[in-house]
Each structure stands twice: as C-alpha cells, then as structure tokens.
C-alpha positions in Angstrom: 16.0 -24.9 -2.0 19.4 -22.9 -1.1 20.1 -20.3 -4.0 23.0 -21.7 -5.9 24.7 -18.2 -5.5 24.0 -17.9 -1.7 27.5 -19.3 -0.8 29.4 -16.5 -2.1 27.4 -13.8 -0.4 29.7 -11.7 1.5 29.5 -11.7 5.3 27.7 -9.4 7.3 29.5 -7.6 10.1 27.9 -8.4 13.6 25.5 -5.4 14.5 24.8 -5.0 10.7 21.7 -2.5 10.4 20.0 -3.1 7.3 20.1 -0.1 5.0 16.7 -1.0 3.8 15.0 -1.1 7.4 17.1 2.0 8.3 15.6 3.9 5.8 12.3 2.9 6.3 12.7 3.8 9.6 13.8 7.1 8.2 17.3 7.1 9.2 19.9 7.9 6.7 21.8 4.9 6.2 25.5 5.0 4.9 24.8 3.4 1.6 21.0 4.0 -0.2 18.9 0.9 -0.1 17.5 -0.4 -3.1 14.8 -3.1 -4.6 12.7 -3.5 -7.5 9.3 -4.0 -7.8 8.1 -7.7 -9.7 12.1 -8.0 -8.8 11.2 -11.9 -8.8 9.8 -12.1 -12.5 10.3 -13.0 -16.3 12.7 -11.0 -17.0 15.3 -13.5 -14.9 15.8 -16.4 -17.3 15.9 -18.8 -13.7 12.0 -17.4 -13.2 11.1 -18.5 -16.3 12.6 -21.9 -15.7 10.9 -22.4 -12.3 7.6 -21.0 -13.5 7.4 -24.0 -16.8 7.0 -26.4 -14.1 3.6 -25.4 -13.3 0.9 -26.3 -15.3 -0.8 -23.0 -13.8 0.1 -19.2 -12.2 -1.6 -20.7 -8.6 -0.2 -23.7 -8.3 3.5 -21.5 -8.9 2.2 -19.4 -5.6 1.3 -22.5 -3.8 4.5 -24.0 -3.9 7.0 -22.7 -0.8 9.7 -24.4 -2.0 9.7 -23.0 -5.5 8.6 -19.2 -4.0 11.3 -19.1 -1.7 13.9 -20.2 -4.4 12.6 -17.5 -6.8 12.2 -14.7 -4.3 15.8 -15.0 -3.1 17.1 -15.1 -7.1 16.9 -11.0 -7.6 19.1 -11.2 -4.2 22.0 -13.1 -5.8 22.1 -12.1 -9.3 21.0 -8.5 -9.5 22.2 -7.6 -5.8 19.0 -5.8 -4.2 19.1 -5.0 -0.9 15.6 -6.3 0.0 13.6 -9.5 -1.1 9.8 -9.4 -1.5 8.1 -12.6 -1.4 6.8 -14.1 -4.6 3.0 -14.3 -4.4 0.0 -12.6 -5.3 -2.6 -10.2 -4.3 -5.4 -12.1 -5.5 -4.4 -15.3 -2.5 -6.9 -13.6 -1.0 -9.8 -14.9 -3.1 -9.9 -18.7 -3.2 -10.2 -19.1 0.6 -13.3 -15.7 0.7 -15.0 -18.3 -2.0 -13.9 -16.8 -5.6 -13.6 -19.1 -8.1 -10.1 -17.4 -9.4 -8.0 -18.7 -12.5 -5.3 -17.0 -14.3 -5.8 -17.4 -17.7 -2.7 -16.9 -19.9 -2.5 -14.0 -21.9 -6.0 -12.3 -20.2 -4.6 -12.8 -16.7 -6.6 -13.1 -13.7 -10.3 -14.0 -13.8 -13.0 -14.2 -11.4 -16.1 -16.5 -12.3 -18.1 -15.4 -9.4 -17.7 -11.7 -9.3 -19.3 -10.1 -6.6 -21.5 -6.9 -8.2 -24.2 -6.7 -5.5 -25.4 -6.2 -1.9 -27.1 -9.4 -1.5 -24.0 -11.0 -3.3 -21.8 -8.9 -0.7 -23.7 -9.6 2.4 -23.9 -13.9 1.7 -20.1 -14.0 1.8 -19.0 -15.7 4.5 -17.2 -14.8 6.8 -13.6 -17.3 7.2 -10.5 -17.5 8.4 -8.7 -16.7 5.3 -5.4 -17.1 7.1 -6.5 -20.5 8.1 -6.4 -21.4 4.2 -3.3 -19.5 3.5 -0.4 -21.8 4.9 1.5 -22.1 2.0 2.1 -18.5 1.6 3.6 -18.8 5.6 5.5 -21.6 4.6 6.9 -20.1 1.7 8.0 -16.8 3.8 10.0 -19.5 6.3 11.6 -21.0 3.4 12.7 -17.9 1.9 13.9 -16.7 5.4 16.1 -19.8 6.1 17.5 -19.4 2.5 18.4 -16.0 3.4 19.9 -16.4 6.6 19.6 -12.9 7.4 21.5 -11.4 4.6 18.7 -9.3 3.5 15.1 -8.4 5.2 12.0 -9.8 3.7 9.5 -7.9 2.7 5.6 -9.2 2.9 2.7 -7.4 1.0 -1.0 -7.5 0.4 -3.5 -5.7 -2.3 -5.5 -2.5 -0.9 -8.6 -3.2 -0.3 -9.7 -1.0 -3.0 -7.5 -2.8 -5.5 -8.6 -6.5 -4.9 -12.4 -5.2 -4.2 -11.8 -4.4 -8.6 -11.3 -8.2 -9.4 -14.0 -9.5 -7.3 -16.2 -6.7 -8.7 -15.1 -6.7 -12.3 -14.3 -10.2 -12.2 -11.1 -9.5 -14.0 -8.7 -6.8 -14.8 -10.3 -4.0 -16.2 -9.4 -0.4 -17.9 -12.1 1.5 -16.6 -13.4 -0.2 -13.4 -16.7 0.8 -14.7 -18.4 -2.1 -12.2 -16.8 -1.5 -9.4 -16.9 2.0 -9.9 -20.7 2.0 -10.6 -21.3 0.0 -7.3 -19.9 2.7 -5.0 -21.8 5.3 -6.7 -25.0 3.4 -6.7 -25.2 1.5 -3.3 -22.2 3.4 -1.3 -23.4 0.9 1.7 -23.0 -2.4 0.0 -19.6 -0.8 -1.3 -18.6 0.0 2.1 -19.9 -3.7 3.9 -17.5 -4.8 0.7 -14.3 -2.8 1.8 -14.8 -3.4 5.5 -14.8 -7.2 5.2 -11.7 -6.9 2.7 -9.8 -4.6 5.2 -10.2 -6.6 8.3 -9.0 -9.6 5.8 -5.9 -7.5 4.9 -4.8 -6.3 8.1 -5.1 -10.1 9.6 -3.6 -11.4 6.3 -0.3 -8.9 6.8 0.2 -9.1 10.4 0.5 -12.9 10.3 2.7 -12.6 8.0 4.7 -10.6 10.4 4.3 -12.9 12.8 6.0 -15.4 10.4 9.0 -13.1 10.0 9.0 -11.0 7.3 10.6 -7.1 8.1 8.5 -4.9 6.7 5.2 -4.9 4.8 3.9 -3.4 1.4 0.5 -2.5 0.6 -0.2 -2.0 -3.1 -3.3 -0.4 -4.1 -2.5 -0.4 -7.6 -5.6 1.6 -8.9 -6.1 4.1 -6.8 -5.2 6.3 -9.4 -8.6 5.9 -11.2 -10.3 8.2 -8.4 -10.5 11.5 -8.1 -8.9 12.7 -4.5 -12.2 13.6 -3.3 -13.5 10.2 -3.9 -10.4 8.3 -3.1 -10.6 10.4 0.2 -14.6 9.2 1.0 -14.3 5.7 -0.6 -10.4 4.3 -0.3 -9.0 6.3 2.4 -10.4 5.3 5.4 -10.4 1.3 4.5 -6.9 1.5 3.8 -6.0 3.6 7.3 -8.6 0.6 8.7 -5.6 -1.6 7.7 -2.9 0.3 8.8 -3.9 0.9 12.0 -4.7 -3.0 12.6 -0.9 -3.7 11.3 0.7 -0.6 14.0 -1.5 -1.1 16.8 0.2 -4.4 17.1 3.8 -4.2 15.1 4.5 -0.9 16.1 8.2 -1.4 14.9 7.3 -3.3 11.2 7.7 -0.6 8.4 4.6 -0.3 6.5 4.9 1.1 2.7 1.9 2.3 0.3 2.3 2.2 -3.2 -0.4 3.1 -5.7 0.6 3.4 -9.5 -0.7 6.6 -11.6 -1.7 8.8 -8.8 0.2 11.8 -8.6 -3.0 13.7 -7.7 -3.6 11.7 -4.3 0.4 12.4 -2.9 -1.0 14.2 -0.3 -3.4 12.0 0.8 -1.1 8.9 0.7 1.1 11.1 3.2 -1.8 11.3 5.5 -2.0 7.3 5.3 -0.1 7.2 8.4 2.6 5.2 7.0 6.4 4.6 7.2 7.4 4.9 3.7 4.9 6.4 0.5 6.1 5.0 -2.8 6.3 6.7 -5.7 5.7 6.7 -9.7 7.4 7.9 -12.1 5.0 10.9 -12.7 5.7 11.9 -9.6 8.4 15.2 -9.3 11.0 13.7 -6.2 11.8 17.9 -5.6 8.0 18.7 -5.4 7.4 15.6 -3.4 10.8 16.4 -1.0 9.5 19.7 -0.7 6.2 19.1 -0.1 6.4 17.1 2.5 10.4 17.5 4.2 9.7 14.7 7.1 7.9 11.5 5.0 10.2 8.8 3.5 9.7 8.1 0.2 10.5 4.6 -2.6 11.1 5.2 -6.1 10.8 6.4 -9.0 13.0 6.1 -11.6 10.4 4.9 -14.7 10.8 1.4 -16.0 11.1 2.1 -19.1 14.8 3.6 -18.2 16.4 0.2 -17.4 15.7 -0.5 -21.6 18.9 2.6 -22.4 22.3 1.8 -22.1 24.3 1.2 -18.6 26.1 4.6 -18.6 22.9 6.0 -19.0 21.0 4.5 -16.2 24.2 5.8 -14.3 23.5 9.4 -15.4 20.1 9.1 -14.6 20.5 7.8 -10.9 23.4 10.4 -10.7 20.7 13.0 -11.0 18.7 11.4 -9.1 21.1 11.5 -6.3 21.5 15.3 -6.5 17.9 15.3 -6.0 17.6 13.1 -2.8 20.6 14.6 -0.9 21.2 13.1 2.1 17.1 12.1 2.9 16.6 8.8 4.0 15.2 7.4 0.6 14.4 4.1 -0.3 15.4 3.1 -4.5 12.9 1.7 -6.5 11.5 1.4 -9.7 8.4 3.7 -10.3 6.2 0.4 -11.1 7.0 -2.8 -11.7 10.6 -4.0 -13.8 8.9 -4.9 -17.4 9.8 -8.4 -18.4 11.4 -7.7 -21.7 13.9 -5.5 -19.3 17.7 -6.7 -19.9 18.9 -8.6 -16.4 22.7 -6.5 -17.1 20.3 -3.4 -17.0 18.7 -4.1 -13.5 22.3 -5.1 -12.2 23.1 -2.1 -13.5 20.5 0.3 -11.9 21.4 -1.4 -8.4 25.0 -1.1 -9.0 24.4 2.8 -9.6 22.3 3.5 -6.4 25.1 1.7 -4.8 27.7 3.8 -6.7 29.9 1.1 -8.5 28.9 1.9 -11.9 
C-alpha cells in the first residue's frame, strides 16, 4: 500500500547521497541525518489504526502489506531521514520452536522457555530464514513504497537480548534466570548464544540481501552486566555476528545499540562496528573525546520531545555545539514513548534539520 503522502515527496537530485548512509559511513554530510527509534509506533494516530485490525501483535508483523504501509508513515508525516522496518526481535522464536504470544498489557511471553542444557542442546537446529518470508516480503514492500527516497534500515535482537525471553520466558527486571544460567552452567549458556548468533547473522544478512541499507543490532539489556561480564559472556557472540554480517557486506553499515549502559562504551567501540548508539546517560563530549574516530547515534532522552517546540530547538541547538562538524547520526536515546505528541517529533526532526 503507497503512503497517501508519498506523492508530494520532494524529488531527489540524481547522484543524491543519502545523509543517513553518509554518516554511517562516517562522512560528514551537508545536512545531519536523523531517525527515531520505535519511529513506527502508537504515538502516530495512523499506527494505531493499522494495528486494531489485528486481533494479535504477530499477526501485525506478519502482514507485509500492513508493515510496509506503517514503516514508511514516520517518513511522510514526521520527515525522518531513515525508515526502519516494523517488526520484532522476538521473529526469531516461533520458527527455533518457542511457543511466543504477546499478551496485552504483560507483553511478550514464552511458554516453553529454555532454562537448561538438556533443554538447550534438543533445540533443533532450522532454517529460521526458511520460516521468515513475510518479514522479506514486508522489506520489498516497504522498498517499492519508498522508491528510494530514503534507505531502509533492517535490525535484529543481540543474541544476549533475545537469549533473556527464551530464558525468562518473558520480560523481566532482573534477568535473574538467564543470569543464573550463565553463572551456573557457562557451557550450556554459551551452546545457547552460539546457536542464537549464527541465527542472527543469517537472519540480518538476508535481509541485506533483500535490500535494506543498513542494519541495527539492539541488544537492549546489555546494560544489566557488569563490563567484565558483558566482556566474557556478550562480547564475543555479538562480534560472532558482526563478523558474519562484514565478511560478506562489507559496504552495509552495521549499528549497536544497547539501552542503560554507559559503563560498556568502551567495549561497544571495540564491537567492530560502523556506528555505536547511544543513551541518554551517555555524555556526547566524553564520548567525542574518548573515542575522536567512531560514529555515534543519539541521544537526546525521550522524555524531551514531551517540552515545548522552542525547547526541543534549544536543546538540539546545544546539541549541535556539541557535535561540531563529526559525522553524527540524530536519534533519540531509546525508543519515542507513545504518549509523545506527533508535532513534538516533527519538531525534533525539523530542529536537527535546522527549520525550527
């Protein structure tokens, strides 16, 4: 379905670069890129129409049609210069044998967690790409709806992160299960990632193949670790992915993103990819300073988009003075909140763009 606003797009000049892939690429670009995070979400009154005709959050993500129509909305009415397809992490789980449901107002559930080795070591081993057309469908929708006005950006959980709902069987404040099966039985934890990360970096490369111009990972809860575990039990699965994605798309910006982890910076830098993205907690001078040669995504907090216009202007005004002339890519430091005013995200983009 063709976004009703797509018509009065203006053209783009033969040769166009992309700021977004520019600045991923770390190259300056003459005007700073910008996209928000859950961009394609309740806070856009035409989401929340698309989303009441399914009777469930899955059958929404299985739907190309309906995922390209809302990941090109953010495109036309708030004026980002990146769209991010409209899925979910959790895809992954259905077709590795999890019995996943997301249950309204306790979100995603897992009625066959997986808390042990013998639990671990009977999963089989699929194509889960094999099961996951409509997610390539969806990105060749959303592509032709597009028409090359802005790139498209594919992404996929950390291993880490989705290895916490199969584990937990759920969302969880503590990630106590999880948690307690890497301390107790590091091998079965491992045998867990390494499965997950060979998934991931299958999982995001055909999804490359399909099109899409860059690639996010988010590892969400990273955060809980301290750097010396994250560096024995996260780090190496997620280079594992990585690696997979640049051995074969040298070209395709990768971008990390892990919310609530200011203490692991470093050790996102030494990921190995294009762009790190940042929270809110997160300093941009310390970060700039610490580390002058890595392009970074973010961080204005979420939170800001509920103040006034003028005052997101002043905030992305000092922002500016901040990020000088780096290649830097705008974004939220987590994901838009969906009480968030739509005039306030125009109003952010319009700011980074400097016509507010």
């Amino acid at each position: 379905m063709t976004s009703s606003l797509s018509q009065s797009r203006p053209s783009r000049a033969e040769g166009f670069v992309h700021p977004f892939l520019e600045a991923a690429q770390g190259r300056a670009p003459a005007r700073p890129p910008v996209w928000i995070m859950r961009q394609a979400g309740r806070y856009l009154p035409d989401y929340r129409r698309v989303r009441k005709l399914f009777p469930s959050f899955l059958d929404f993500c299985r739907s190309p049609e309906h995922v390209a129509e809302v990941t090109v909305q953010p495109v036309d009415q708030i004026g980002v210069d990146a769209a991010i397809l409209f899925s979910d992490i959790l895809v992954l789980l259905p077709p590795m044998g999890l019995h996943l449901e997301f249950v309204e107002g306790e979100g995603p559930v897992v009625r066959n967690p997986v808390r042990d080795a013998a639990a671990i070591d009977a999963m089989p081993d699929r194509d889960v790409n094999a099961e996951l057309n409509y997610v390539f469908r969806g990105i060749q929708m959303t592509l032709h709806d597009l028409a090359g006005y802005v790139p498209l950006i594919g992404f996929a959980g950390g291993p880490f992160t989705v290895a916490s709902y199969m584990v937990e069987g759920g969302s969880s404040k503590e990630l106590a299960k999880l948690k307690g099966l890497m301390f107790s039985n590091p091998n079965a934890y491992h045998r867990l990632l390494e499965k997950l990360s060979a998934i991931t970096g299958a999982y995001l490369c055909e999804q490359i193949r399909q099109g899409v111009h860059a690639v996010t990972i988010m590892d969400s809860w990273a955060g809980y670790l301290s750097p010396k575990d994250y560096r024995e039990f996260v780090q190496p699965h997620t280079r594992s992915v990585i690696a997979y994605v640049k051995a074969q798309f040298p070209n395709v910006p990768v971008v990390h993103y892990a919310n609530g982890a200011p203490t692991l910076l470093d050790d996102f830098v030494k990921l190995g990819v294009d762009v790190v993205g940042l929270d809110w907690r997160v300093e941009l001078s310390r970060a700039f300073k610490a580390h002058p040669g890595q392009v970074f995504q973010g961080n204005l907090d979420p939170c800001y988009l509920f103040s006034s216009p003028e005052k997101i202007a002043a905030k992305v005004g000092e922002m500016k003075t901040e990020i000088g002339n780096r290649p830097h890519i705008w974004n939220l430091g987590h994901g838009i909140l969906p009480e968030t005013p739509v005039e306030n995200a125009r109003a952010f983009v319009q700011a980074v763009h400097g016509e507010l």
